[in-house]
C-alpha positions as CSV (number, residue, x, y, z in Angstrom):
1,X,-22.4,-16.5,-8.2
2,X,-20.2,-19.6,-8.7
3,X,-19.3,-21.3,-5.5
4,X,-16.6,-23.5,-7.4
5,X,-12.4,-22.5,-6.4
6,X,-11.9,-20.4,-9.6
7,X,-8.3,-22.4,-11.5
8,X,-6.1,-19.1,-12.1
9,X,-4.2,-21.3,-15.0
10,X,-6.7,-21.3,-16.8
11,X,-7.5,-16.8,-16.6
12,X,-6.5,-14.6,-18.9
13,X,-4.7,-12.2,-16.4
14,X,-3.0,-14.7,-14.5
15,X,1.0,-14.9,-15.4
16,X,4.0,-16.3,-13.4
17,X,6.8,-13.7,-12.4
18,X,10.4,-13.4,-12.2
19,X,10.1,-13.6,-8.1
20,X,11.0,-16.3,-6.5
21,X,9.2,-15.2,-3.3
22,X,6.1,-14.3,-4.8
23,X,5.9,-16.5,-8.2
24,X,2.4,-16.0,-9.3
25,X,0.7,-12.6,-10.3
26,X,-2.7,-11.3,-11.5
27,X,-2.6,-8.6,-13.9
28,X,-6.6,-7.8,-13.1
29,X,-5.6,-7.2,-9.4
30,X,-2.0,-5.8,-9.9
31,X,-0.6,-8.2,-7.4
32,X,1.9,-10.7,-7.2
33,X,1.8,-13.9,-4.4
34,X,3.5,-17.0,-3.1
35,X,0.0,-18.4,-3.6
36,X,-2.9,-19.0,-6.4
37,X,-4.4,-15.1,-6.8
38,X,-7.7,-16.7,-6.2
39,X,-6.9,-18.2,-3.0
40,X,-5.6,-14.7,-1.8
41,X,-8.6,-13.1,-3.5
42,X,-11.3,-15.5,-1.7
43,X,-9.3,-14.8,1.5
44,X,-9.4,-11.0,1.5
45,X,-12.9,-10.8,0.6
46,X,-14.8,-13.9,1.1
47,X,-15.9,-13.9,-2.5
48,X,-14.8,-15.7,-5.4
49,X,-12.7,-14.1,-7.9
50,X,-14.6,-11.5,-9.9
51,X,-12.4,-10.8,-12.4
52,X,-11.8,-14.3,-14.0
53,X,-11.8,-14.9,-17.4
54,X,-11.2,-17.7,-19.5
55,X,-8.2,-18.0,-22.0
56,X,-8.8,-18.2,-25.5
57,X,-7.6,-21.7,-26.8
58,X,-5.1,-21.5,-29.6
């Protein structure tokens, strides 16, 4: 298991939404948050993010 802060930028499911109160979202999850999805994630459980995945490069 990766101890490293997982960058949601950088994660397929990641995506920024039309809320201004809750700007940031995570398709994987189904959630949308004020904050990174991986800090919420991390805070909820304890764990890293277990549903990162990389973005393919264009």
């Amino acid at each position: 298991m990766q101890n490293k802060r997982m960058n949601c930028y950088q994660c397929k499911h990641f995506y920024v939404t039309w809320d201004p109160m809750f700007p940031r979202g995570c398709r994987a999850f189904a959630f949308k948050s004020a904050s990174l999805p991986s800090i919420v994630v991390f805070q909820s459980s304890g764990q890293p993010c277990m549903k990162f995945e990389q973005k393919q490069k264009k």
